[in-house]
C-alpha positions in Angstrom: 3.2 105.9 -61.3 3.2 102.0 -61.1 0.3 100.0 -60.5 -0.3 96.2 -59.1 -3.1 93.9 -60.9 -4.1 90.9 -59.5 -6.1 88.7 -61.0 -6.9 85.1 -59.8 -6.9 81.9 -62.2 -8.8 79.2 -61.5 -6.5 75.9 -61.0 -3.9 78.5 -62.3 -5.1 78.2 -66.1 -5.6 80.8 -68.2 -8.2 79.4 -70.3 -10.2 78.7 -67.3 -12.2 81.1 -65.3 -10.2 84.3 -64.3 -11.1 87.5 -63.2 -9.6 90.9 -61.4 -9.3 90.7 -58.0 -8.0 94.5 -57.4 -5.5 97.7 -58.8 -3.3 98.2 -56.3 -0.8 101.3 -56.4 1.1 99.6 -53.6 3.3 96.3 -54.1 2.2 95.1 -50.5 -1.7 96.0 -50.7 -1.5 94.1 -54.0 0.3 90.7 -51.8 -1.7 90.9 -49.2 -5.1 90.4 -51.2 -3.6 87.8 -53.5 -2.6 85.9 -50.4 -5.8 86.4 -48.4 -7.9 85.5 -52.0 -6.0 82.4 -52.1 -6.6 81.2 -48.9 -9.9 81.9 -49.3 -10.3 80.2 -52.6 -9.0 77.1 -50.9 -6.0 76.6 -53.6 -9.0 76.3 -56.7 -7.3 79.5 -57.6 -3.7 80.8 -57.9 -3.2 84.9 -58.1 -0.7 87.0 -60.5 0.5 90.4 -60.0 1.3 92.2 -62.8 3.2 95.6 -62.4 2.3 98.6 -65.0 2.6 102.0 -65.2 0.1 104.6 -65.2 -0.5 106.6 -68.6 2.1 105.0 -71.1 1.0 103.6 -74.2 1.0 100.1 -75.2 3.2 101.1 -78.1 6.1 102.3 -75.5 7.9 99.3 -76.7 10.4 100.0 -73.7 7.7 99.7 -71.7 5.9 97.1 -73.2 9.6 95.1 -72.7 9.8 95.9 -68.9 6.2 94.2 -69.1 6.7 91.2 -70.6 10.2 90.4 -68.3 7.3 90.8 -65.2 4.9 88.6 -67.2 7.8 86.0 -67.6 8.6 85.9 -63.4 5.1 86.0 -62.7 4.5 84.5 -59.2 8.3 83.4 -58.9 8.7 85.6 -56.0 5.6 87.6 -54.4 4.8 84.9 -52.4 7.9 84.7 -50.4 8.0 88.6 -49.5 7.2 88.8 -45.4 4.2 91.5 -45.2 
């Protein structure tokens, strides 16, 4: 089973404030709230969604690969998918 994270950075830094805005086991529930957040936040912060799957290890190193290739296109293209 996959799941969404999204968490919001404020300014879109890491090192600056961050926190979780939802788990989301659908792609479109997880868009939706990083959209409305950001419009909320007023563009102070800028939302990632992260995909993972439910009950593997972070050992898997296959799946620890498919993770780091979503890390890598982070926010590339959720934005532009039409709700």
């Amino acid at each position: 089973m996959k799941v969404y994270t999204v968490t919001a950075h404020r300014w879109g830094e890491y090192e600056s404030h961050s926190y979780l805005l939802g788990v989301f086991d659908d792609l479109r529930k997880a868009i939706s709230a990083a959209k409305t957040e950001e419009g909320f936040r007023g563009g102070k912060y800028e939302c990632e969604i992260l995909e993972f799957r439910m009950n593997k290890w972070k050992c898997d190193f296959d799946i620890m690969k498919e993770s780091f290739e979503v890390i890598k296109k982070r926010n590339q293209d959720w934005r532009e998918i039409e709700l």
